[in-house]
KEKE-3310 file (N, C-alpha, C; in steps of 0.2 Angstrom, whole numbers, plus 5000, padded with zeros to 4 digits):
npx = (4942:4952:4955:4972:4972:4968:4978:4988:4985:4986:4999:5002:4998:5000:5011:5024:5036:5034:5025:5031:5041:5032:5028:5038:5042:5032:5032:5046:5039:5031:5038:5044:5033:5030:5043:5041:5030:5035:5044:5038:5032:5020:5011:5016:5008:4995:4992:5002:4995:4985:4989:4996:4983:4980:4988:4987:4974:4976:4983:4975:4966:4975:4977:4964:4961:4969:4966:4955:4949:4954:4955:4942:4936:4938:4937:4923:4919:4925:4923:4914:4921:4931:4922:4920:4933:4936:4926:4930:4943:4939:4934:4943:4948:4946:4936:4929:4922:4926:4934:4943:4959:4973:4979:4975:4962:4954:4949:4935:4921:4911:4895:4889:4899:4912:4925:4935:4936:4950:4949:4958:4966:4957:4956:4968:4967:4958:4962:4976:4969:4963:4975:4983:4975:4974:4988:4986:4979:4989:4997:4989)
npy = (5141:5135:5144:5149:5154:5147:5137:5145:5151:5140:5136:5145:5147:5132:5123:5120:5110:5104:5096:5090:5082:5073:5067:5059:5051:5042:5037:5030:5022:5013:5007:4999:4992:4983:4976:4969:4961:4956:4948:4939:4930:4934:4942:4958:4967:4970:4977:4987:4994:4998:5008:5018:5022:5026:5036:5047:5051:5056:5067:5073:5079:5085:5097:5101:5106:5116:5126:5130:5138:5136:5140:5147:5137:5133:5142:5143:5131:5125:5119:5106:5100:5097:5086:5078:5073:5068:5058:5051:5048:5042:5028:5021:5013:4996:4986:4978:4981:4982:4973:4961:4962:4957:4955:4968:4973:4984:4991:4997:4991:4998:4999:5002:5003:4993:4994:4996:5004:5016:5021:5030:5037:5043:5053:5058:5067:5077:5080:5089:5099:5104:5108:5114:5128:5130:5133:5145:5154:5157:5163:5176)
npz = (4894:4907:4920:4928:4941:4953:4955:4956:4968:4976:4976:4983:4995:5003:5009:5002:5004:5014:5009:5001:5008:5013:5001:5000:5011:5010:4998:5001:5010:5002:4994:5005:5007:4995:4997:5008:5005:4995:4999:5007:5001:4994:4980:4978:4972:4975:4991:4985:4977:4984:4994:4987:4982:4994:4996:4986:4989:5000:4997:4988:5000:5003:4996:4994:5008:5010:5003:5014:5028:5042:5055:5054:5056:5069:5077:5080:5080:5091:5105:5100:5096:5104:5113:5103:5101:5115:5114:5107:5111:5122:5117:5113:5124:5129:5128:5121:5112:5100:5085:5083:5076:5070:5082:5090:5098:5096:5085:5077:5070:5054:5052:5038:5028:5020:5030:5044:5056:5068:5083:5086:5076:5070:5081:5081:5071:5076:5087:5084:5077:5087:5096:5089:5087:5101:5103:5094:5102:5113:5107:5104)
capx = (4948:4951:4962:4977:4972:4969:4984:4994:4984:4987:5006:5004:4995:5002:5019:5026:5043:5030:5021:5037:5044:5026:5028:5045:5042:5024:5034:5049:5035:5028:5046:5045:5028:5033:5049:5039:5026:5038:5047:5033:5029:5014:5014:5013:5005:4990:4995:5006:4993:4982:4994:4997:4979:4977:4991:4982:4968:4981:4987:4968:4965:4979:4976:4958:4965:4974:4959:4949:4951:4954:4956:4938:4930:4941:4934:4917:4917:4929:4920:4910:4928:4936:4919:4921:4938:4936:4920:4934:4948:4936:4932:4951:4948:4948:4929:4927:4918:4930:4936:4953:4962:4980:4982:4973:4956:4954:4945:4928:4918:4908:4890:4888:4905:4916:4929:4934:4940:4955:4947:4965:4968:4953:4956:4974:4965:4955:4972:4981:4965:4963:4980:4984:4970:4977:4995:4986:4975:4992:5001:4986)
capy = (5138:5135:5150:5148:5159:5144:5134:5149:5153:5133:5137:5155:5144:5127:5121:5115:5108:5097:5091:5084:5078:5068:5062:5056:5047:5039:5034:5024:5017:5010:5002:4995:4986:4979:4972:4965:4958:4949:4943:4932:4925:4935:4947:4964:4974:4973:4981:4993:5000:5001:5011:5020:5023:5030:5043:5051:5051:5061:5072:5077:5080:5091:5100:5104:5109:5122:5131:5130:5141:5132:5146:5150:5133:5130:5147:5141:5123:5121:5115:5100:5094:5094:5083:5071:5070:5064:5051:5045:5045:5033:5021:5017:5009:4989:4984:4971:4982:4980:4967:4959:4963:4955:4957:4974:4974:4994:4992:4999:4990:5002:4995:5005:5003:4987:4996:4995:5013:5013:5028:5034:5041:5047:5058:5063:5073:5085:5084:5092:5104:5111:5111:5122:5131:5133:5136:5154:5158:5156:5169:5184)
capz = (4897:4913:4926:4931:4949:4958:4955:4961:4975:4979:4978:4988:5002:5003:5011:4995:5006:5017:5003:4996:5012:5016:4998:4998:5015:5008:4993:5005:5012:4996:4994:5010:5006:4991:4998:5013:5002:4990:5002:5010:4993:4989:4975:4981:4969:4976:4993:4983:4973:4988:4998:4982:4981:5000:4995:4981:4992:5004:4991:4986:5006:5008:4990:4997:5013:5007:5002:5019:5033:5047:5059:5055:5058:5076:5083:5080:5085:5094:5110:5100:5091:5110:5114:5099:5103:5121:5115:5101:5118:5126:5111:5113:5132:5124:5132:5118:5107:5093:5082:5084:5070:5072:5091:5092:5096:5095:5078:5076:5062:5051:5049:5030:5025:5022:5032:5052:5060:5073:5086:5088:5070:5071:5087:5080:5068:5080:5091:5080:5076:5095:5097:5084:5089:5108:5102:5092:5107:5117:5103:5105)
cpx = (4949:4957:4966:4978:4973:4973:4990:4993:4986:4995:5008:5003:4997:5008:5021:5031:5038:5028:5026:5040:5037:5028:5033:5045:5036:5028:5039:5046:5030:5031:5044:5038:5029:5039:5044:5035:5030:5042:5043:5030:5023:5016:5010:5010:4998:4989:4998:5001:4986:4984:4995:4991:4977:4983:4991:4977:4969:4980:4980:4967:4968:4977:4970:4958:4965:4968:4957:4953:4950:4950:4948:4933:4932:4939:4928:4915:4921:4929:4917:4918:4932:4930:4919:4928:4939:4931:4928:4941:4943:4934:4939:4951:4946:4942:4924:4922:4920:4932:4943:4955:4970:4981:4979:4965:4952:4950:4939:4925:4912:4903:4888:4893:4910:4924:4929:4937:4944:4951:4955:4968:4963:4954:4963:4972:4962:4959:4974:4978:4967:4970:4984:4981:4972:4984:4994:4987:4982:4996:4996:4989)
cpy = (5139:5140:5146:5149:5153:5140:5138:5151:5145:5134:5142:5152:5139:5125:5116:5109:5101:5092:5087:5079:5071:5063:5056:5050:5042:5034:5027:5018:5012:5004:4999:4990:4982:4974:4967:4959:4951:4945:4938:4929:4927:4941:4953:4967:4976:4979:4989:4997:5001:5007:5016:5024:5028:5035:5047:5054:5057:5065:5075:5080:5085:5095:5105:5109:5115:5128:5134:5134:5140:5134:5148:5144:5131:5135:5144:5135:5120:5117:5108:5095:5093:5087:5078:5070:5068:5058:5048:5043:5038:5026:5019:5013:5001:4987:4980:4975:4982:4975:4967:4959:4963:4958:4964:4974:4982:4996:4992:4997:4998:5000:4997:5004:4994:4988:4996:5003:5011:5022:5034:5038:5045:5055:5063:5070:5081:5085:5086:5098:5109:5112:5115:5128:5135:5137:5146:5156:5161:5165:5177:5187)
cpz = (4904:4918:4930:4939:4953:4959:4958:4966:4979:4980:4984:4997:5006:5005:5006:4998:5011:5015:5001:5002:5013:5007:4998:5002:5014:5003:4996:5007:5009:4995:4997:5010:5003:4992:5005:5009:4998:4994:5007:5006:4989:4984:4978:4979:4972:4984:4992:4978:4981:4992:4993:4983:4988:5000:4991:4984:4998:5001:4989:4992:5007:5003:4992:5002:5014:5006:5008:5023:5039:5052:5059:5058:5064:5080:5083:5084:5088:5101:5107:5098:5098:5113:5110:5099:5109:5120:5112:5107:5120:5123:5111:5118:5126:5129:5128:5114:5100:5092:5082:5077:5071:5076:5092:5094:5098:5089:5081:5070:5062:5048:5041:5026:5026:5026:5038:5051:5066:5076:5086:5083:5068:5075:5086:5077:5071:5084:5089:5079:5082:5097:5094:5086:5095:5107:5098:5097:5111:5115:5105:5112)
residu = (UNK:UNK:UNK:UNK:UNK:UNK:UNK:UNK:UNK:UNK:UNK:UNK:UNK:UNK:UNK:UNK:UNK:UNK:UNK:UNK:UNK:UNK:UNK:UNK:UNK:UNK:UNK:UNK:UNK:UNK:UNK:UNK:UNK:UNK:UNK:UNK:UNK:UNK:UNK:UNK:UNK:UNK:UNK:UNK:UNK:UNK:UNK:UNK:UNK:UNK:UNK:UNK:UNK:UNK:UNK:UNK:UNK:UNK:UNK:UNK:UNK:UNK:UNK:UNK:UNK:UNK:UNK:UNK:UNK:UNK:UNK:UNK:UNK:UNK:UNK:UNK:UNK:UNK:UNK:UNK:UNK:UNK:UNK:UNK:UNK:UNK:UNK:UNK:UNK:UNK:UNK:UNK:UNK:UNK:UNK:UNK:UNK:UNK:UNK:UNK:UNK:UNK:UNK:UNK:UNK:UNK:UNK:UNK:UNK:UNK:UNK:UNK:UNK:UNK:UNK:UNK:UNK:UNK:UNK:UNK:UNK:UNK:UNK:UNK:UNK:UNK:UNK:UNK:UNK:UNK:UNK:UNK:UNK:UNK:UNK:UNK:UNK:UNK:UNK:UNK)
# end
């Protein structure tokens, strides 16, 4: 049968108060699909279960998270992750090498994948990384 440990180590580790506030405002923002959708005559569900679908997909991400020790992977690499986040700054300069996607062309197609990438959500991720990072360094 399967232990309990790690559901309560996922509680002990976890910002349970975060999780709810990120769901609550993921969920408003589901509503507000929906009503945007019907109100331009399509039916929304398809939207609302996509968006539905990238928040589970969250919700597994942060779940994982929890586990990893961050702290150990930001002392290590934290020269290469300030390096892919200065290449992924400069993929934001607009030099025509992305597709315009409703007035942005900041999209990066993804030759293996039927998906585009914005660099900017990208780079938030390892901002946040080094900046936490910095903000320790600062506390020793």
């Amino acid at each position: 049968m399967w232990s309990t440990g790690w559901i309560k180590d996922f509680f002990r580790k976890a910002d349970i108060v975060l999780l709810i506030l990120i769901l609550a405002a993921s969920l408003f923002g589901v509503a507000l699909i929906y009503s945007a959708t019907r109100y331009l005559g399509h039916s929304g569900t398809r939207y609302v279960i996509i968006q539905i679908a990238a928040i589970l997909l969250g919700v597994v991400a942060y779940f994982l998270m929890s586990f990893a020790d961050i702290e150990l992977f930001t002392e290590k690499t934290w020269k290469w992750m300030l390096g892919f986040n200065i290449v992924f700054i400069l993929l934001l300069i607009p030099f025509g090498a992305g597709g315009e996607t409703v007035g942005n062309n900041n999209w990066l197609p993804i030759p293996f994948l039927p998906i585009n990438v914005q660099p900017a959500e990208v780079a938030k991720v390892f901002f946040v990384l080094l900046l936490a990072y910095q903000c320790v360094k600062l506390q020793e």
